[in-house]
C-alpha positions in Angstrom: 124.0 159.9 118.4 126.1 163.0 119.4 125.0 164.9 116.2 120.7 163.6 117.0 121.4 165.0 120.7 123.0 168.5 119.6 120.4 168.8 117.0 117.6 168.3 119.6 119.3 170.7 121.8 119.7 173.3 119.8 115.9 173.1 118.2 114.8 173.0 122.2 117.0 175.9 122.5 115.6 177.7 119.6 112.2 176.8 120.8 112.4 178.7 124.1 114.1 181.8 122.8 111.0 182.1 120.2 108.5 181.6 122.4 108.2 184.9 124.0 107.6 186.4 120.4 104.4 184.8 120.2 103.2 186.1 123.4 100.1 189.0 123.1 98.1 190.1 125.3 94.2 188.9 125.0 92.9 191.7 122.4 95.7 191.0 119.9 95.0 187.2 120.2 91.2 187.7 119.2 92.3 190.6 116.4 94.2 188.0 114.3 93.3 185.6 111.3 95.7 183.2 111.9 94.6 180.3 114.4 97.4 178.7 116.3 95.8 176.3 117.8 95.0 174.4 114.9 98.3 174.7 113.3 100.0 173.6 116.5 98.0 170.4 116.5 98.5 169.5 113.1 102.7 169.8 114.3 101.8 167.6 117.2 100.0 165.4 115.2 102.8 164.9 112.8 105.3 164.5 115.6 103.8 162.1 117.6 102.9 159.9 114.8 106.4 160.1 112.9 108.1 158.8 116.2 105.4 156.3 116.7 106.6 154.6 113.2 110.3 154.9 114.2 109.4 153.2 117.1 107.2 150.5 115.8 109.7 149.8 113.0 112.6 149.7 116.4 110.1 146.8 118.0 109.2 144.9 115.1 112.9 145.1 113.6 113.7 143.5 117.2 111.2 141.0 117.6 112.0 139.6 114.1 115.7 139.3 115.3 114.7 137.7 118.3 112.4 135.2 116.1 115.0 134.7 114.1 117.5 133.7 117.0 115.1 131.5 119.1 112.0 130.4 117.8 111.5 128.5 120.2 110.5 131.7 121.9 107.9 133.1 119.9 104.9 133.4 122.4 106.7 135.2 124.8 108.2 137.5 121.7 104.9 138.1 120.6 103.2 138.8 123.6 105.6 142.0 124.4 105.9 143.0 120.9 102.2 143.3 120.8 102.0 144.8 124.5 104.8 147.6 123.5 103.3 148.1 119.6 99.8 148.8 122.2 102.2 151.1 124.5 103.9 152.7 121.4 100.1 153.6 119.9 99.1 155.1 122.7 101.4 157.9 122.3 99.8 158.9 118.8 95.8 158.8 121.0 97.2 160.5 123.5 98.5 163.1 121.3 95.0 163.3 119.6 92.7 163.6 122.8 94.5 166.3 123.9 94.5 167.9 120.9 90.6 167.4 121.4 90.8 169.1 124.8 92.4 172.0 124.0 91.1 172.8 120.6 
């Protein structure tokens, strides 16, 4: 866990100190090929859909252990696995209406 949070530290790190080399001023931005948006959304895209399948395999790996353990719970089990695999999809069709929005 120490290694995931110094990794996401230092990508966040590297993230703001490259940001201000993308910046241009409004006739540069038009001048280019290259559109950024798009590219950018495809990266959300990808990211917000890979840690929506490490989360849904999280839940359903825990709701088959708690099937496992008590199956005399099994309606209550179900009923939050399938409210937090709803929760957990949302982040992917959030992701992709604002992608919408701003492209």
């Amino acid at each position: 866990m120490k290694r995931f949070s110094s990794m996401a530290l230092l990508t966040m790190v590297t993230l703001l100190v490259a940001s201000p080399l993308f910046a241009q001023g409004e006739a540069a931005a038009h001048g280019g090929s290259v559109q950024w948006n798009v590219i950018t959304a495809g990266f959300a895209m990808a990211i917000a859909s890979s840690l929506c399948a490490l989360a849904q395999g999280k839940a359903i790996s825990a709701a088959c252990e708690g099937l496992a353990r008590n199956p005399g719970a099994a309606p209550a089990i179900r009923f939050a696995l399938l409210l937090g695999l709803v929760l957990i999809e949302s982040l992917a069709l959030y992701t992709l209406l604002i992608i919408f929005l701003k492209t």
